[in-house]
C-alpha positions as YAML, in Angstrom:
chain: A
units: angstrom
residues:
- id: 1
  name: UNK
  ca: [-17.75, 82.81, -54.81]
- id: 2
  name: UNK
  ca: [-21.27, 83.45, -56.37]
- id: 3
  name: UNK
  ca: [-19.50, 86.33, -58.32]
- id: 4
  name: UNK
  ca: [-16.93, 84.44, -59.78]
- id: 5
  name: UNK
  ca: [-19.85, 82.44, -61.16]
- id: 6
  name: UNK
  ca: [-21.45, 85.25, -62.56]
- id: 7
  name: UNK
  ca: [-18.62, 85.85, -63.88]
- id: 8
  name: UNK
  ca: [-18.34, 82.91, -65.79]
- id: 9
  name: UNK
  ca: [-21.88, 82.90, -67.13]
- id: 10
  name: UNK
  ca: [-20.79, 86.23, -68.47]
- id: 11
  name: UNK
  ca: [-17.67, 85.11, -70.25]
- id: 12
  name: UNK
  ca: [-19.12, 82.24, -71.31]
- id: 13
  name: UNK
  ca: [-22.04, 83.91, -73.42]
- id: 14
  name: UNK
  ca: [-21.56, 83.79, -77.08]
- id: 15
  name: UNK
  ca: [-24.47, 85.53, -78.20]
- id: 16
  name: UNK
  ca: [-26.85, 88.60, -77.44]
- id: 17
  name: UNK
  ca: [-29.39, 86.16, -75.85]
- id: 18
  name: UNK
  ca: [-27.19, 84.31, -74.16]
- id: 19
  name: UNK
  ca: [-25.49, 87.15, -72.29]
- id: 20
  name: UNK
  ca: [-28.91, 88.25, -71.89]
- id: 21
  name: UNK
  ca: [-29.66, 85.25, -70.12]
- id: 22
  name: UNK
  ca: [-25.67, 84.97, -68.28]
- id: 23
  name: UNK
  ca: [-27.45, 88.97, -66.88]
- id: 24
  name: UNK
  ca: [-30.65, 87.69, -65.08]
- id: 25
  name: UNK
  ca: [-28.89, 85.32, -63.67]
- id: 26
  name: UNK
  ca: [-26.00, 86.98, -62.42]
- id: 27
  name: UNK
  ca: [-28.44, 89.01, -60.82]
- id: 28
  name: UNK
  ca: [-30.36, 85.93, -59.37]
- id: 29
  name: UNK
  ca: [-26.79, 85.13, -57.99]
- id: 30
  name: UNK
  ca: [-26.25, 88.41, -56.08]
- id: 31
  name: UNK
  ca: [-23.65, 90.36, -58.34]
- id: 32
  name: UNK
  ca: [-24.58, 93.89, -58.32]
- id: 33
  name: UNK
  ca: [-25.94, 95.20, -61.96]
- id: 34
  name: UNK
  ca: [-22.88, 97.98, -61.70]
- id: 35
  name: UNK
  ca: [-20.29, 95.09, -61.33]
- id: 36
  name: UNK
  ca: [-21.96, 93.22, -64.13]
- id: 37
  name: UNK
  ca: [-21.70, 96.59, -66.43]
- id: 38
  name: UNK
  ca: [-17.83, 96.74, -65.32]
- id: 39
  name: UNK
  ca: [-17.35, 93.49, -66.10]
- id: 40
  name: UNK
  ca: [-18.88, 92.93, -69.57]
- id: 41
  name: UNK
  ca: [-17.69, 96.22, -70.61]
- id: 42
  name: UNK
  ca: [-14.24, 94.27, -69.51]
- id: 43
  name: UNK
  ca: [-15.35, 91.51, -71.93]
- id: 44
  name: UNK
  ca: [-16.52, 93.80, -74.72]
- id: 45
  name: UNK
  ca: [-12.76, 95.14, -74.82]
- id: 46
  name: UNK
  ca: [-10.75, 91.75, -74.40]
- id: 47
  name: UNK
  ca: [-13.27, 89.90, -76.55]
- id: 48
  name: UNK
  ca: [-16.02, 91.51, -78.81]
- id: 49
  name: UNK
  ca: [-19.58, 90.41, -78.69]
- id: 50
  name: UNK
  ca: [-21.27, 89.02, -82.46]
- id: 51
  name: UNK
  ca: [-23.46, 91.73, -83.18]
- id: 52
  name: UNK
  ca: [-27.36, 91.15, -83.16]
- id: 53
  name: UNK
  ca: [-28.14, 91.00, -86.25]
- id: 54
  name: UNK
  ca: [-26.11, 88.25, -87.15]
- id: 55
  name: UNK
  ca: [-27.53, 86.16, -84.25]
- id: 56
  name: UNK
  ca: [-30.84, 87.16, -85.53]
- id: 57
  name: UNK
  ca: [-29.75, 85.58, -89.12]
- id: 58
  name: UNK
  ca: [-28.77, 82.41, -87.61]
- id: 59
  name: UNK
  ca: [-31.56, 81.77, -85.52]
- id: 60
  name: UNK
  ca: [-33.80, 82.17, -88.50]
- id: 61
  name: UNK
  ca: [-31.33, 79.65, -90.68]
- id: 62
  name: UNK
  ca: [-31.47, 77.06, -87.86]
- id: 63
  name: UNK
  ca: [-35.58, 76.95, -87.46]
- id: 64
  name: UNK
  ca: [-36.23, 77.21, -91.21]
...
């Protein structure tokens, strides 16, 4: 059950910091760091990830 969980921090991450964030706490859940690999890889191919840079761009927009 605790991976399914992971699982949906994981697909539930928008950006780089919040996947980031989904990661350590996968982790903190118990899901091996190889499963978590498999399964954003997984995500990466269903569903691409905004690239950094662009995340980067918007964080600076919203504080400024």
């Amino acid at each position: 059950m605790a991976h399914e969980n992971a699982k949906l921090l994981l697909g539930q991450a928008d950006t780089f910091s919040q996947r980031a964030e989904a990661v350590r706490q996968a982790i903190a859940l118990g899901m091996p760091l190889s499963e978590i690999e498999l399964y954003l890889d997984w995500l990466d191919q269903t569903q691409p990830l905004p690239s950094r840079p662009d995340e980067e761009q918007a964080d600076r927009s919203a504080s400024g």
